[in-house]
C-alpha positions in Angstrom: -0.7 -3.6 22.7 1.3 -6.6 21.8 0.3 -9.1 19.2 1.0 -12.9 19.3 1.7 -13.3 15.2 2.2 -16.4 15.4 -1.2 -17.7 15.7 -2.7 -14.5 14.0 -0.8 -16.2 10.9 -2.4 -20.0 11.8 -5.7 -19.1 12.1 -5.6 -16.3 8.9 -3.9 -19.4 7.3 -6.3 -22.0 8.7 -9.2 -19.8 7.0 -7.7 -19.7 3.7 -8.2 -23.6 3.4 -4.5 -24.5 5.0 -1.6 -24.9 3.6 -2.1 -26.9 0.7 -4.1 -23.6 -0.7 -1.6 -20.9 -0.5 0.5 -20.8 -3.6 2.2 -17.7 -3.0 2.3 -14.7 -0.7 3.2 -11.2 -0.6 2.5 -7.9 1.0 2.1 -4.1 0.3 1.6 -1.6 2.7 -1.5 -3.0 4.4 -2.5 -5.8 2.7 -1.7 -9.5 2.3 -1.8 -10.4 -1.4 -2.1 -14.5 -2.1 -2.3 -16.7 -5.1 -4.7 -19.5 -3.9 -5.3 -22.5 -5.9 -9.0 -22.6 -4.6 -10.5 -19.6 -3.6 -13.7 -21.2 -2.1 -11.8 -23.1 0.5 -11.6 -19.7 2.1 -13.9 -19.0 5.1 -14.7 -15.8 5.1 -16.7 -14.9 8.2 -14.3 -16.3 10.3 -11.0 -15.0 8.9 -12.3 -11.5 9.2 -12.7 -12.3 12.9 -9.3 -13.1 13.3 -7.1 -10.5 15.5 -5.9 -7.7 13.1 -7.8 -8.8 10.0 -9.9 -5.6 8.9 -11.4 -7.1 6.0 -10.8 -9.8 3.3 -11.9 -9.7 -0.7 -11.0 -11.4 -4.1 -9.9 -9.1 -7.1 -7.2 -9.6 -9.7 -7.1 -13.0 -9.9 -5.9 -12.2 -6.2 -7.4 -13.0 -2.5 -6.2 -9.8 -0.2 -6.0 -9.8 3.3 -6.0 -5.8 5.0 -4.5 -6.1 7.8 -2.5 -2.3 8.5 0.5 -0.4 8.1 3.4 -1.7 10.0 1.4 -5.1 11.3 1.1 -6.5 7.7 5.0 -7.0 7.4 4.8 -8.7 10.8 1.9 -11.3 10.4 3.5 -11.7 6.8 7.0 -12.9 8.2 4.8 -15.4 11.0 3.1 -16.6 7.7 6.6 -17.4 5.8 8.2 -18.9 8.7 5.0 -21.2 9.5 4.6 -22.1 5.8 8.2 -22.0 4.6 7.3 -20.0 2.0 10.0 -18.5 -0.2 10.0 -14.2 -0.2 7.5 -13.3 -3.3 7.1 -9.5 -4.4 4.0 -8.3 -5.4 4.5 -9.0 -9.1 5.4 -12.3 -8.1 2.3 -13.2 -6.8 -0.2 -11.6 -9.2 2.0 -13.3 -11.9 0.6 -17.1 -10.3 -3.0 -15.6 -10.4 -2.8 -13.8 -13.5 -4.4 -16.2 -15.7 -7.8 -15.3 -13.2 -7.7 -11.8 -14.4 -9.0 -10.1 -17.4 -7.0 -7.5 -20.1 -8.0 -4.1 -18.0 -6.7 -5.9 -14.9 -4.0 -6.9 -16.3 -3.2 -3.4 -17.7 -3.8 -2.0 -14.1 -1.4 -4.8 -12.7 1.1 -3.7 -14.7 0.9 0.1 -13.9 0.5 -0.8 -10.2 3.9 -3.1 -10.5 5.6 -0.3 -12.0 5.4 2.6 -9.8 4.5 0.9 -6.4 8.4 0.2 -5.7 9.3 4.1 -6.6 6.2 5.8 -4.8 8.8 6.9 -1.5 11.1 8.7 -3.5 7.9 10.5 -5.5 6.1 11.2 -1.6 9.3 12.7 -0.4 10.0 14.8 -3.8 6.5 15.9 -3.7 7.0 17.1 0.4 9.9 19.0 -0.4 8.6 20.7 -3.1 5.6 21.7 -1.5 7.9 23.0 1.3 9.7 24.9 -1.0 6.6 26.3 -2.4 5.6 27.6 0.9 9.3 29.3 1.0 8.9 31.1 -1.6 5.3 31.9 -1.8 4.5 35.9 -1.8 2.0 36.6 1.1 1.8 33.3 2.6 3.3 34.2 5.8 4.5 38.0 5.2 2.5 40.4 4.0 3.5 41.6 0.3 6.5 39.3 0.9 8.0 35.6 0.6 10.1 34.4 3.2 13.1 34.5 1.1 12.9 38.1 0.6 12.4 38.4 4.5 14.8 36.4 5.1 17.7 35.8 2.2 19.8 33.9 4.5 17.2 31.4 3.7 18.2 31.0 0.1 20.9 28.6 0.7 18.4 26.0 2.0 16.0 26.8 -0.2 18.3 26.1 -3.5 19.5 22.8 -1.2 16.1 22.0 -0.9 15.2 22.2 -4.3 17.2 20.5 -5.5 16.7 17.2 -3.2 13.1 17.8 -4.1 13.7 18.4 -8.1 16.0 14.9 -8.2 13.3 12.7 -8.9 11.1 14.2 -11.1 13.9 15.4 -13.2 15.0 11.9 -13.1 12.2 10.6 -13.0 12.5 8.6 -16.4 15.5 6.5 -14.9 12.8 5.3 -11.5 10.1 4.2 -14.2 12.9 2.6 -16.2 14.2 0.4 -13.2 11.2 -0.5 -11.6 9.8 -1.4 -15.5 12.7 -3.1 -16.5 12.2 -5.4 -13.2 8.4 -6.4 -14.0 8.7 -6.9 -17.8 11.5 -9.4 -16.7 14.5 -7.4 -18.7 17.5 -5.9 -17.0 17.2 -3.9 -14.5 20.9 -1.7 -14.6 19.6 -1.3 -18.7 16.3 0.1 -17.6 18.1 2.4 -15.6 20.2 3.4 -18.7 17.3 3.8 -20.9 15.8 6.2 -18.4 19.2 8.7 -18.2 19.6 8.2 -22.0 15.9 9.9 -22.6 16.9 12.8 -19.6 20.5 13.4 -21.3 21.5 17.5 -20.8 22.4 16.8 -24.6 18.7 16.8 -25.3 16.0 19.8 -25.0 14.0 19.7 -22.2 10.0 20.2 -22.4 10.3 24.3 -21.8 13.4 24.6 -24.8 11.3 22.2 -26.9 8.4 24.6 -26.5 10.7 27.3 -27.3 12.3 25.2 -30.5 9.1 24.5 -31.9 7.8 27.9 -31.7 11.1 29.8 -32.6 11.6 31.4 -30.0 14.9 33.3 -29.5 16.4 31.9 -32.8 16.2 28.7 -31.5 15.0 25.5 -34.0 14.7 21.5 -33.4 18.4 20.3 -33.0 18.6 16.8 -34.8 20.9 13.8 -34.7 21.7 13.4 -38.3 22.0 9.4 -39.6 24.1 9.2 -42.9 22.6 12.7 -44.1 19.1 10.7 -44.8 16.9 9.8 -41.7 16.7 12.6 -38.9 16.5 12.0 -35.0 15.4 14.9 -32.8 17.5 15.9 -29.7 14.2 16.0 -27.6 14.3 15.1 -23.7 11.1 13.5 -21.6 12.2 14.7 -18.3 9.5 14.1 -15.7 7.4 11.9 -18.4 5.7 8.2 -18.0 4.4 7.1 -21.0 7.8 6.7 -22.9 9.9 5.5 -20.7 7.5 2.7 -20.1 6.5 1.9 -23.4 10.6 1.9 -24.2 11.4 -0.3 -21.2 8.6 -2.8 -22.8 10.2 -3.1 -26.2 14.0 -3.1 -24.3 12.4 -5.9 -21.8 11.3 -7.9 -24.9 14.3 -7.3 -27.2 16.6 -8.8 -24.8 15.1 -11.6 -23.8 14.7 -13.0 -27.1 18.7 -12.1 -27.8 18.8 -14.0 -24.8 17.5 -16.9 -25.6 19.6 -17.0 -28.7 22.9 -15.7 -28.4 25.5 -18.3 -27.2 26.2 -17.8 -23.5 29.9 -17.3 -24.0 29.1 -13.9 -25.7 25.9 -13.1 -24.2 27.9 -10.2 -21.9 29.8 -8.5 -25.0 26.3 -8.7 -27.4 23.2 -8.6 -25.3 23.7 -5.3 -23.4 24.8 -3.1 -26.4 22.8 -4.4 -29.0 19.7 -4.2 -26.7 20.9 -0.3 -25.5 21.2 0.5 -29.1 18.2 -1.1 -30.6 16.0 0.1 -28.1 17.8 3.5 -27.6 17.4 4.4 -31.6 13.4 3.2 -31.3 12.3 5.5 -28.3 13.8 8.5 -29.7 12.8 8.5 -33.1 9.7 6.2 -32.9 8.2 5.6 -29.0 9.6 9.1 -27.4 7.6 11.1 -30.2 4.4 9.1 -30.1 4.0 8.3 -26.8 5.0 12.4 -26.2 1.6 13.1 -28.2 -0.6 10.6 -26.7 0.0 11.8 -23.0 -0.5 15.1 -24.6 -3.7 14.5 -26.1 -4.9 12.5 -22.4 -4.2 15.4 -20.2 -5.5 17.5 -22.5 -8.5 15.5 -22.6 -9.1 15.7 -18.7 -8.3 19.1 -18.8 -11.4 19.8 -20.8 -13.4 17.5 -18.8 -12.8 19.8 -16.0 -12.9 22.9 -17.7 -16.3 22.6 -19.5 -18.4 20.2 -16.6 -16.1 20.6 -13.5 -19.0 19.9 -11.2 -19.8 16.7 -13.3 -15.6 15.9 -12.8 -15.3 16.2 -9.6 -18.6 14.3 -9.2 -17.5 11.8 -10.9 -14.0 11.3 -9.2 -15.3 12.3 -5.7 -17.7 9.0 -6.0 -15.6 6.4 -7.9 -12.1 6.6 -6.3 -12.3 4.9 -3.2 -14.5 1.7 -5.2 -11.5 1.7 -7.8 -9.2 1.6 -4.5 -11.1 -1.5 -3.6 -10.5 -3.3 -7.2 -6.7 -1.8 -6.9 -7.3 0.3 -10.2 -6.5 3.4 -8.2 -3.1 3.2 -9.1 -3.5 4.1 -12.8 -4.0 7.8 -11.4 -0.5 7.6 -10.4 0.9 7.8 -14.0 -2.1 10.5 -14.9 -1.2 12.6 -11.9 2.8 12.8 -13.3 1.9 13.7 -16.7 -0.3 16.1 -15.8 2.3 18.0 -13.6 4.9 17.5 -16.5 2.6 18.8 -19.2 0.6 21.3 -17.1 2.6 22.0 -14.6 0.2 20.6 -11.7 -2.3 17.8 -11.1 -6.2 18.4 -10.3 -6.4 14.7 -9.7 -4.3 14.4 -6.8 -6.3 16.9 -4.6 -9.4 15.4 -4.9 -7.4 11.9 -4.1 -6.9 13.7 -0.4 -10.6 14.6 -0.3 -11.8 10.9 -0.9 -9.1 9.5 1.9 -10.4 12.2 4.6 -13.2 11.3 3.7 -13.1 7.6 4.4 -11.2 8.8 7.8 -13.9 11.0 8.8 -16.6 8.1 8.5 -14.6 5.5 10.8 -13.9 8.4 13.3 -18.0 8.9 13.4 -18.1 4.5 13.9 -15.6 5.4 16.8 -18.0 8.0 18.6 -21.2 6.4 17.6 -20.4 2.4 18.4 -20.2 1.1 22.1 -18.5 -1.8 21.2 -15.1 -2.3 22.3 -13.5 -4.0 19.3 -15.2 -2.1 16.5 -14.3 1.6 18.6 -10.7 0.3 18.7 -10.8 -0.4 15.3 -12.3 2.5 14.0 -10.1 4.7 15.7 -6.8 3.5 15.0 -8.0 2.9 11.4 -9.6 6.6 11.0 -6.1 7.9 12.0 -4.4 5.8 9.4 -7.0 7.2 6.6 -6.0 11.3 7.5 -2.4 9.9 7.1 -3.1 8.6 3.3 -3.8 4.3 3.8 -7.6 3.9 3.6 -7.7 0.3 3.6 -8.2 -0.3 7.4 -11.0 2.2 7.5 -12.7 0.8 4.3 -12.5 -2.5 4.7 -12.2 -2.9 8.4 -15.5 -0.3 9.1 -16.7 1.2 6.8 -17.8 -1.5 4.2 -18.8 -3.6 6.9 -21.4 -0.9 7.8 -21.9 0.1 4.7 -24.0 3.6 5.5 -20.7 5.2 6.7 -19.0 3.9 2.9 -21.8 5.8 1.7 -21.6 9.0 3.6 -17.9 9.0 2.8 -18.1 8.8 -0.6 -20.9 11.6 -0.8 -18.6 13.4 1.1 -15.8 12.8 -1.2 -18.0 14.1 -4.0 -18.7 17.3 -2.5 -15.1 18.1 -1.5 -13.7 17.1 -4.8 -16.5 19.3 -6.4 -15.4 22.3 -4.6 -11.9 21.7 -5.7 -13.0 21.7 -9.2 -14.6 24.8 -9.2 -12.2 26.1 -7.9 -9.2 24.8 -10.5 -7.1 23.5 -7.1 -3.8 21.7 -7.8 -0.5 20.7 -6.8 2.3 21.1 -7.9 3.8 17.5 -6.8 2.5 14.2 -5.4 2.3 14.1 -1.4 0.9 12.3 1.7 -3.0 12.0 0.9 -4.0 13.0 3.9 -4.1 16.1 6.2 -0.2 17.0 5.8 -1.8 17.1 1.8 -1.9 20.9 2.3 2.4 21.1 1.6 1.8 19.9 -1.8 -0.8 22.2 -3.0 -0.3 25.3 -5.4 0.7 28.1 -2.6 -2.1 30.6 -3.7 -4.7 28.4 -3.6 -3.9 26.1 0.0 -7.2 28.3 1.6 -9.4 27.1 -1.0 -7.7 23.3 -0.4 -8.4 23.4 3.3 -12.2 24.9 3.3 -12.8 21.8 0.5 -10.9 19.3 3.3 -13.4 20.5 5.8 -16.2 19.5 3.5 -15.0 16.5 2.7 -14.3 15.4 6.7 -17.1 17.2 8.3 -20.0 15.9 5.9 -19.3 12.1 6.2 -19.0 12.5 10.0 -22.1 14.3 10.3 -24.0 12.3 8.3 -22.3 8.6 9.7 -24.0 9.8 13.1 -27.0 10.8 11.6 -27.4 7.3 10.0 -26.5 5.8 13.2 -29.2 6.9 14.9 -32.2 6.3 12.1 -30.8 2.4 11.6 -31.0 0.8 14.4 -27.9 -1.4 14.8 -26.7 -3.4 17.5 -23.8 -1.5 19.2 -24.5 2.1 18.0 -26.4 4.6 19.8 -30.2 5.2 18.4 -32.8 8.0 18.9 
């Protein structure tokens, strides 16, 4: 079906109070994100009656527009090229309304900035892992055997595999330190250089450390030595968050202010190294050790959470993920998820991520069967296929909010999915699609116990969407 974007773009821009409103405009993956000077110019009702709109809200300083994957970067470039709008990124944009938002917003802005722009490479890292997971679980498709051990001309792609998959989390340090250095306004080629400085092979990694501290195999704490009186140890943070984004921060702040002081003629010979050294000799002996044992004492935290009340956990998580999706705080997981599987060696967060998407998917599918009108069946189900793929937005904001009792029924069935899961210690061992391919990504032994917890979590909200359909009578839906 063919769209006219043109005018989708006039009338969304006609109900955000014209052009004299918008300040700036960007776009994620299904969502237009605008800095408006007045937000109560915008009518409502009738933008979310315009052709592809699937729902409109305020939040972090921030009015947002979902319109869907693959159509948002479409009515976005109509928007530009009838408004003559200049390209904006994401950060650009909440930057104009940030003075709207509170601190916790702004914290969640930031971690949203951050690992938005390197989420692909984490997806695809994650798929491959989980692929080779599969390869070389024992009993997963052979009997008493993996399939390299049926089949050892398999290793080659396995190790190939592996290590395409292993790239960006070992690496991972130099992606946070890019995308960090870009939205604290510092360079980004130095980000990058503070990220491979704090992976260098010259420096343990997590499992030597572990070895180092406990003296294992004769091995101690190497250290750099400064002038025989202050100590540095040689300690790595591959696959970590919290230090690499902490050390882009102070890097970010130290160089702007050589900036503004060092005489342009010199600014290339004394701003890179001074700000590489600086900043280099700070997040190894100061933010690299500190932040190292506050993401340890956070995932150790949750940890117990779900080890003493994992009913209450999952609960908790199953009920209040897809609301924080709504506020955009959802992407703060992201940086719990990774330190978890760094620390841990899997996430328990992730999972029940998947079981709150199906979820939402499986209400908009039961709108689709129930409704007998023509725009909200379209609707539902091309937003219901979009939500078992991993991008809830159309189905939340498009059907299921609007409804309200299918919200409901997903989110109860979110619960019970991601209570199951808890129980039953479920993890991954990287970060996937959040949807049905989620299985890939999941700890090999424990991918039966994953799939019986997505059933849950699709079946119950469908069930009970229909159920509600028919005991609140509403125009368009089928009643008893």
């Amino acid at each position: 079906m063919s769209h006219d974007y043109s005018n989708i773009a006039r009338e969304i821009l006609d109900n955000l109070g014209g052009r004299d409103n918008l300040e700036q405009a960007a776009h994620c993956v299904t969502r237009l994100r605008l800095a408006l000077k007045d937000p109560s110019l915008v009518k409502g009702s009738a933008l979310n009656q315009v052709d592809l709109v699937k729902g409109s809200f305020f939040t972090g300083g921030l009015f947002q527009v979902v319109i869907g994957p693959g159509e948002v970067e479409k009515v976005y470039a109509a928007l530009r090229e009838l408004t003559g709008l200049a390209a904006a990124t994401i950060a650009d944009v909440k930057k104009a309304g940030g003075d709207k938002t509170n601190p916790m917003q702004r914290l969640v802005r930031v971690f949203s900035d951050v690992f938005m722009p390197i989420l692909p490479a984490l997806i695809i890292a994650g798929l491959l892992m989980g692929i080779n997971n599969l390869m070389g679980a024992k009993g997963m498709f052979i009997e008493g055997q993996t399939l390299l051990e049926a089949y050892p001309n398999l290793d080659g792609l396995w190790s190939l595999i592996n290590l395409m998959a292993n790239t960006s989390f070992v690496f991972l340090p130099a992606l946070v330190g890019w995308s960090a250095a870009k939205r604290f306004g510092g360079s980004e080629i130095l980000g990058i250089v503070l990220g491979l400085m704090l992976v260098h092979p010259d420096l343990l990694n997590a499992w030597n450390y572990g070895k180092a501290v406990a003296g294992l195999d004769g091995q101690s704490l190497p250290y750099f030595d400064i002038f025989g009186w202050f100590r540095i140890e040689k300690v790595g943070y591959q696959g970590q968050i919290l230090p690499i984004l902490m050390a882009a921060f102070v890097m970010s702040v130290i160089e702007k202010w050589l900036r503004a002081r060092v005489p342009n003629a010199i600014q290339l010979l004394v701003v890179p190294i001074t700000t590489i050294v600086v900043t280099g000799v700070l997040a190894l002996a100061i933010i690299g050790p500190v932040t190292r044992h506050l993401g340890i004492l956070i995932t150790e935290g949750l940890v117990t959470l779900f080890e003493i009340a994992p009913m209450l956990g999952g609960a908790i998580f199953g009920l209040l993920y897809a609301p924080l999706v709504i506020t955009g705080m959802h992407h703060m997981f992201l940086a719990v998820d990774l330190q978890l599987i760094s620390t841990q060696g899997g996430t328990f967060i992730w999972p029940m991520i998947v079981m709150s998407n199906l979820a939402q998917g499986s209400a908009a599918l039961a709108v689709f069967y129930m409704t007998r009108n023509a725009r909200d069946k379209s609707m539902a189900s091309t937003s219901a296929i979009s939500a078992y793929f991993g991008i809830t937005e159309p189905a939340m904001f498009g059907v299921n909010l609007r409804f309200k009792f299918p919200f409901y029924a997903a989110l109860l069935g979110s619960a019970l999915g991601s209570i199951f899961l808890a129980l039953n210690k479920v993890q991954a061992s990287a970060i996937g699609v959040g949807g049905l391919p989620g299985f890939i990504s999941i700890v090999p032994s424990v991918i039966p116990v994953f799939v019986v917890g997505m059933v849950i979590a699709m079946v119950v909200p469908f069930v009970l969407t229909c159920v509600l359909s028919m005991k609140i009578v509403r125009p368009g839906y089928r009643v008893a």
